[in-house]
N, C-alpha and C positions, 0 to 999 in steps of 0.2 A: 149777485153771487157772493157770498159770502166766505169767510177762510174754512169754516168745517164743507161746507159742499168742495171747494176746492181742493181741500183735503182728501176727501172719499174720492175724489175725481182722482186722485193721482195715485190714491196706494191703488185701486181699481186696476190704472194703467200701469203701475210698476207692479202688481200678480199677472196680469197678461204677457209681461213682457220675460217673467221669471218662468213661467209657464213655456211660451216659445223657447227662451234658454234651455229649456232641462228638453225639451223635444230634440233641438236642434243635437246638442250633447248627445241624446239619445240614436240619432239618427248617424253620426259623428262616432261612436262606439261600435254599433252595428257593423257600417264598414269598415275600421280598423279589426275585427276583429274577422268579418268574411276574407280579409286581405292575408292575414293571416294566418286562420284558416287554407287557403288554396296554397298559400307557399310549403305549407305544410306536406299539402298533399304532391307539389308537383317536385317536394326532396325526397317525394317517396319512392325509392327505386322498386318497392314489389307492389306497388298500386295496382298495375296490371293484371297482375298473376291474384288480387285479392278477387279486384270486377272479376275476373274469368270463374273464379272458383264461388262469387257469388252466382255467378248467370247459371252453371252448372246444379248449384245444388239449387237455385229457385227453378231449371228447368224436373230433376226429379220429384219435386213436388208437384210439380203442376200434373205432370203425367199421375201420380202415384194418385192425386184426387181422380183424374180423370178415369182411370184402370178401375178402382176402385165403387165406382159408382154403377 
């Protein structure tokens, strides 16, 4: 083995290794940001009254397909 094969050997492993970094980062972003996200949602004092007023107007749709057909 010669120094250019050792060469390719190692940038080889140091792209694998920069690869894992940016995933791992990536995965590391993801949950800071789902974390986040829910604190967001659980300072939200009309969260409640949103879900109801969604459930409400997805249940008149549902019927208004259903009526309609």
């Amino acid at each position: 083995m010669d120094a250019g094969e050792r060469a390719k050997i190692l940038n080889t492993i140091l792209n694998e290794m920069l690869i894992l970094r940016s995933y791992t980062y990536g995965m590391y972003r993801s949950m800071q940001f789902a974390t986040m996200r829910g604190l967001f949602k659980s300072l939200n004092p009309f969260q409640g009254y949103v879900e109801m007023d969604l459930a409400i107007m997805d249940d008149i749709i549902r019927k208004r397909k259903t009526l309609s057909r």
